[in-house]
N, C-alpha and C positions, 0 to 999 in steps of 0.2 A: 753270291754262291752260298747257300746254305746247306749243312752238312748234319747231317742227324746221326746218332747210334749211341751205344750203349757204354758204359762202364765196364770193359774185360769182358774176356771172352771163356775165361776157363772157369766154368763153374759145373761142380758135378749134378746140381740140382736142375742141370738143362742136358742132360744125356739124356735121349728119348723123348725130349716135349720140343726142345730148339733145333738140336743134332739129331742127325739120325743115332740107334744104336752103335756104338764102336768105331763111332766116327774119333779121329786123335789129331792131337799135334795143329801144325797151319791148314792142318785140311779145315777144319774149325774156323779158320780168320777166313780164307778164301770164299767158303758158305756166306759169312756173314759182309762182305764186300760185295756178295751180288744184293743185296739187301739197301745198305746203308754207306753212307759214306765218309764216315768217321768211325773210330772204336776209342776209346781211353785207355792207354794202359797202367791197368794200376799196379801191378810187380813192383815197378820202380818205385813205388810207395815204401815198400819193404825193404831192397837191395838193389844196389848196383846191377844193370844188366850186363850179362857174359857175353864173349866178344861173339860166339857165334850166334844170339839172337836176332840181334837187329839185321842181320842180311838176312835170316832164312824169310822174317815178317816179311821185308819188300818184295821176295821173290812170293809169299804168296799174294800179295794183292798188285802184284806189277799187271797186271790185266785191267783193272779199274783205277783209271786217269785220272779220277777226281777225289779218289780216296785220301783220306790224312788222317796221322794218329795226333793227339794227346795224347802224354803223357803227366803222372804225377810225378813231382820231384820227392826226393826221397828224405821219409820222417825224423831220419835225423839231424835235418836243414830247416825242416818248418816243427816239429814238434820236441825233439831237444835241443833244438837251435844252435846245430853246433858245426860248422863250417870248420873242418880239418882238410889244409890244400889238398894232401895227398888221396883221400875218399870225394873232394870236390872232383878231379882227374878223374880216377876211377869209375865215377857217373858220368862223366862228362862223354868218357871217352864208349859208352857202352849207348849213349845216342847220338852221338852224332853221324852214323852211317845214317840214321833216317833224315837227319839234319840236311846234309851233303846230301840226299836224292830228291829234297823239295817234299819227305812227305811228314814232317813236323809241324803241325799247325799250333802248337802251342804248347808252353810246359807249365803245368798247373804249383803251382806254392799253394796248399792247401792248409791254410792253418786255422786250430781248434778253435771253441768258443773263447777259449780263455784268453787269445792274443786280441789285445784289445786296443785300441787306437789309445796308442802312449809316444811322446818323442824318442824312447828305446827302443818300439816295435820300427817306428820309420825310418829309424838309422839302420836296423837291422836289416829293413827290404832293402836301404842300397847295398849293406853287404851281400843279401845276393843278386844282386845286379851285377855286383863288379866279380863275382864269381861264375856267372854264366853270361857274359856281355854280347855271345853270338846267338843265343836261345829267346824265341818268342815269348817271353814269359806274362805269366798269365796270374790272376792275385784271386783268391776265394778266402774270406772271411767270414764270419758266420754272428757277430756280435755286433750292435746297433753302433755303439762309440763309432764306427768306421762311416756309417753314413750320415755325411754331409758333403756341402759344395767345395769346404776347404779339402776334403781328402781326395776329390775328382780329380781337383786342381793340380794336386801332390803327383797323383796317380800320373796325369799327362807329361808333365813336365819332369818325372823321374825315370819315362819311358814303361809304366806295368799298362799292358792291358786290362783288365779286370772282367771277373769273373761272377756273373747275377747267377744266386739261389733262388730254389725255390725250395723251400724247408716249413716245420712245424711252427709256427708263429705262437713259441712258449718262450720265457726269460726273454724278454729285451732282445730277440735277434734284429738280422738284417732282415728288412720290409722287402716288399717285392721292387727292387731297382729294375732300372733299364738302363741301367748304364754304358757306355761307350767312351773310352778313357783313351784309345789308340783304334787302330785300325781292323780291331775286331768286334765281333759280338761273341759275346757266350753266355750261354746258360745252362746251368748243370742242375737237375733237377732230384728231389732226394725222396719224394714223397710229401707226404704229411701227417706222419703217424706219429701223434704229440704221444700216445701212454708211456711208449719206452723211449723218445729224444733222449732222455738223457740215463735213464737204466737198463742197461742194454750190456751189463756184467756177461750174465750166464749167457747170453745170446746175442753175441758182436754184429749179427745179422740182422737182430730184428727191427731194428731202427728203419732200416730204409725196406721191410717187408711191408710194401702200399701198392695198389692196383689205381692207377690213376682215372677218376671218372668221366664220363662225355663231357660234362660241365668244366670239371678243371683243368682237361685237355683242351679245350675253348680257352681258356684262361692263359694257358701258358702258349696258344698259339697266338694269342693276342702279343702278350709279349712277344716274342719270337718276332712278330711283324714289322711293330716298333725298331729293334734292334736292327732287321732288313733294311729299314727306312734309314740308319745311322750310319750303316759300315757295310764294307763290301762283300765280306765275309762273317757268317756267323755259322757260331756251332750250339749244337744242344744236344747235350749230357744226360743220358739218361741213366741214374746212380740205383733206380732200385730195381737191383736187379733179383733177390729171391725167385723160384720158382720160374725166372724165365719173363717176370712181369715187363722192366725195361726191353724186353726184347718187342713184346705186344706192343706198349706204348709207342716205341719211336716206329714200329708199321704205324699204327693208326697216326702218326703227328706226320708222317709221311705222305700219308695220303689226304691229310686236312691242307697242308701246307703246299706240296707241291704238284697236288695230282697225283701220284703214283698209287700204279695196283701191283699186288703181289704174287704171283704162283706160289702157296705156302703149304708145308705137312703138313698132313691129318691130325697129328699129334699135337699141334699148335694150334689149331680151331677146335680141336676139344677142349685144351684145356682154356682157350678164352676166346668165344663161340662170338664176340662182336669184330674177331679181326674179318669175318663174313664179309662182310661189307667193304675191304680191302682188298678183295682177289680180283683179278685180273681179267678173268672170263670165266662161262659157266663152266664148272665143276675141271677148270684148267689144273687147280690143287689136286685132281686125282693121279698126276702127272710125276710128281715129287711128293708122294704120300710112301709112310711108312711106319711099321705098327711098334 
């Protein structure tokens, strides 16, 4: 089973290229589950989610069987590493309604360049293991120290899945793995925009602002295969989302990968006129177009 889609769904820089105009709320997730069939949430990056999220999300993709979220755990577990029981609860208890309905396919620990494979980082991932022990969790690192066979090893027998980038090959990162550490594949994809990897102050956006080319779309569906070939399930993350581009990308890896064509807006083959070659039948997009 392989599962494609994007990083989040709410971003206003896709009002009228992704969404139709004045499209709101789970009408938005619902759109994008006839599409694809993962989404990442990243909220949970931020805060805790409220009790009445996670059921409104199921109710809108309770139509698509094969749908599953990701989500990210939340930055102040992987980035001021600070596990206080009573906000562990509080997260805890704001997913697991998608936990208990089967549509949790993994919970992302997403930590910065800075955590670096030290015996204080690996004591630390058991502490959150023993704080989420019912959650698929899932390990993204971003710093070379982490790649070796001794840390595979770690990964398996400490129960993480792990998480393959594909990022700007600047400072010492992680190389292009294909790793499979448990029962998943994942790849969460950021781009490759080395000018701002790491200055990206005045513009928190522009790091992952990249338009994935034919060439590196080959690239990353080569991996993706690999990963098919290891595990039963794989996901891939598409993280750059500015201007609506992960939305483009996981069509076109959709239809490299599984065959799929798509009935898409007008407003979506304007602004990236190669998803052309992804529709469905002739001029079937004038169906669901909108200005």
């Amino acid at each position: 089973m392989l599962r494609i889609g994007p990083a989040g769904w709410d971003y206003q820089d896709w009002q009228g290229v992704v969404y139709p105009p004045g499209m709101k709320g789970t009408d938005r997730l619902a759109y994008l589950a006839s599409w694809f069939a993962a989404v990442e949430i990243n909220v949970t990056f931020y805060r805790p989610l409220g009790p009445q999220l996670a059921p409104r999300w199921l109710e809108a993709v309770a139509q698509a069987e094969n749908f599953r979220f990701t989500a990210k755990l939340w930055g102040r577990f992987t980035h001021e590493r600070q596990l206080i029981p009573g906000e562990v609860e509080q997260f805890r208890q704001g997913l697991l309604p998608l936990l208990a309905a089967g549509r949790l396919g993994a919970l992302l620990a997403q930590f910065p360049y800075s955590f670096h494979n030290t015996a204080e980082n690996r004591a630390y991932l058991g502490e959150i293991k023993g704080a989420f022990p019912e959650f698929p969790l899932a390990l993204e690192v971003r710093h070379r120290s982490w790649q070796s066979k001794e840390v595979r090893e770690f990964l398996r027998q400490t129960g993480w899945e792990f998480c393959n980038l594909d990022q700007p090959l600047v400072s010492y990162p992680m190389g292009a793995t294909r790793w499979v550490t448990g029962s998943l594949g994942y790849l969460r994809c950021h781009g490759r925009r080395k000018d701002v990897w790491f200055e990206f102050e005045k513009d928190r956006q522009a790091r992952y602002d990249y338009y994935y080319g034919p060439e590196e779309l080959e690239d990353l569906a080569a991996r993706t295969r690999e990963l098919m070939e290891k595990a039963p399930e794989v996901y891939v993350i598409f993280n750059n989302h500015p201007a609506g581009q992960a939305i483009a990308n996981g069509l076109e890896m959709s239809h490299m990968l599984l065959g799929r064509a798509f009935n898409l807006p007008l407003s979506l083959l304007a602004a990236f006129p190669r998803l052309s070659g992804c529709l469905g039948g002739a001029k079937s997009y004038q169906l669901s177009a909108f200005s």
